[in-house]
N, C-alpha and C positions, 0 to 999 in steps of 0.2 A: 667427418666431423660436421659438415653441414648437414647432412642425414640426421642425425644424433638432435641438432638445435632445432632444423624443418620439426621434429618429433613432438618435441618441447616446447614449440609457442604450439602449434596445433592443439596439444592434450592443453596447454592452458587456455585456450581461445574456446575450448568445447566445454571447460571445465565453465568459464566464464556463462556462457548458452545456455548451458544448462541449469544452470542456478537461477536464472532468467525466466525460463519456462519453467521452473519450478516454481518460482515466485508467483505467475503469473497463473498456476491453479491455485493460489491460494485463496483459501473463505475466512470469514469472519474468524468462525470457531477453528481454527485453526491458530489464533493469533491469541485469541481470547474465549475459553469457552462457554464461559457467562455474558456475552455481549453476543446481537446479530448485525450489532454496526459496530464500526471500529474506523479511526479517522487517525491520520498521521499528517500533523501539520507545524507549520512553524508560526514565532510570534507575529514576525513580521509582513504573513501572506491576507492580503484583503479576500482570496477566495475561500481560505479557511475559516476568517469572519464569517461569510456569506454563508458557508457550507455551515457553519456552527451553529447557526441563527434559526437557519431552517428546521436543520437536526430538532433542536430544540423547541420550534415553533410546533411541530410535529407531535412533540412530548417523549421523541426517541430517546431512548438511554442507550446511551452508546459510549463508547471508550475512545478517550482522545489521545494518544500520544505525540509528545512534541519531539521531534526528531532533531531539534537540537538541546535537548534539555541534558540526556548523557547519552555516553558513547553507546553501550548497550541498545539506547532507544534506536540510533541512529545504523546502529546496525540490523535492526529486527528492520527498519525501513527499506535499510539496501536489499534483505533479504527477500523481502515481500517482493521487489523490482522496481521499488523506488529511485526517481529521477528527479519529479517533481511533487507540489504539496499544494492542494490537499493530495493524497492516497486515499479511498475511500473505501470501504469493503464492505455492503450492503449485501445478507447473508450468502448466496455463493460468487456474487458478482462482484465486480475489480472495476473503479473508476481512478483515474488519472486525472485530476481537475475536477471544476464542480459544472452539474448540469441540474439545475433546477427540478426540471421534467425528466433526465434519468433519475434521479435519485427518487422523484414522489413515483415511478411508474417499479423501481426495486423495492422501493418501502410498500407499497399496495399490496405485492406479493408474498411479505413477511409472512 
C-alpha cells in the first residue's frame, strides 16, 4: 500500500514539474498570436503600473491580461508559471517582475 501512494504523490509531484517547465518555455505567440508582448497583472500591483506605463511609453501594443479578472484568465496565468505579477513575455523571453533595462534590452530585439 505505501508503494502504491510513494507512486501517486511522485507521478503528482512530476505532473506538477512539469507544467512548470512547460510554462516556463513559454513565448508571447504562444499565449497570443497577434501580440509580441503579453503582460499578466493584477489591479492592485504598482509594478504592473510601472510595467504598463513603460510598455506604453514605448508605444508597444501588447496584451494585458488581469489574472484576477476570471477564472480562465487566472488559469492561462498558472499555466504560463505564474506566482507572481507582472508576468511579462517579451517575444520568446519570460520575466517574473518588472526590470526597466530587461524589458527596453527584450523590446530592442523585437
Amino acid at each position: 500500500m505505501r508503494t502504491i501512494a510513494f507512486w501517486v504523490i511522485a507521478i503528482f509531484i512530476l505532473g506538477l514539474a512539469w507544467k512548470q517547465i512547460d510554462g516556463s518555455r513559454l513565448r508571447a505567440a504562444d499565449i497570443s498570436p497577434e501580440h509580441e508582448v503579453v503582460m499578466f497583472t493584477a489591479p492592485w500591483c504598482g509594478y504592473c503600473d510601472r510595467a504598463r506605463a513603460h510598455l506604453n511609453e514605448r508605444g508597444i501594443d501588447f496584451l494585458e491580461i488581469d489574472v484576477e479578472g476570471s477564472a480562465s484568465a487566472n488559469q492561462q496565468w498558472r499555466d504560463a508559471g505564474g506566482r507572481g505579477v507582472p508576468l511579462t513575455f517579451i517575444g520568446e523571453q519570460r520575466f517574473a517582475g518588472y526590470s526597466r533595462e530587461a524589458y527596453d534590452q527584450a523590446l530592442d530585439r523585437l
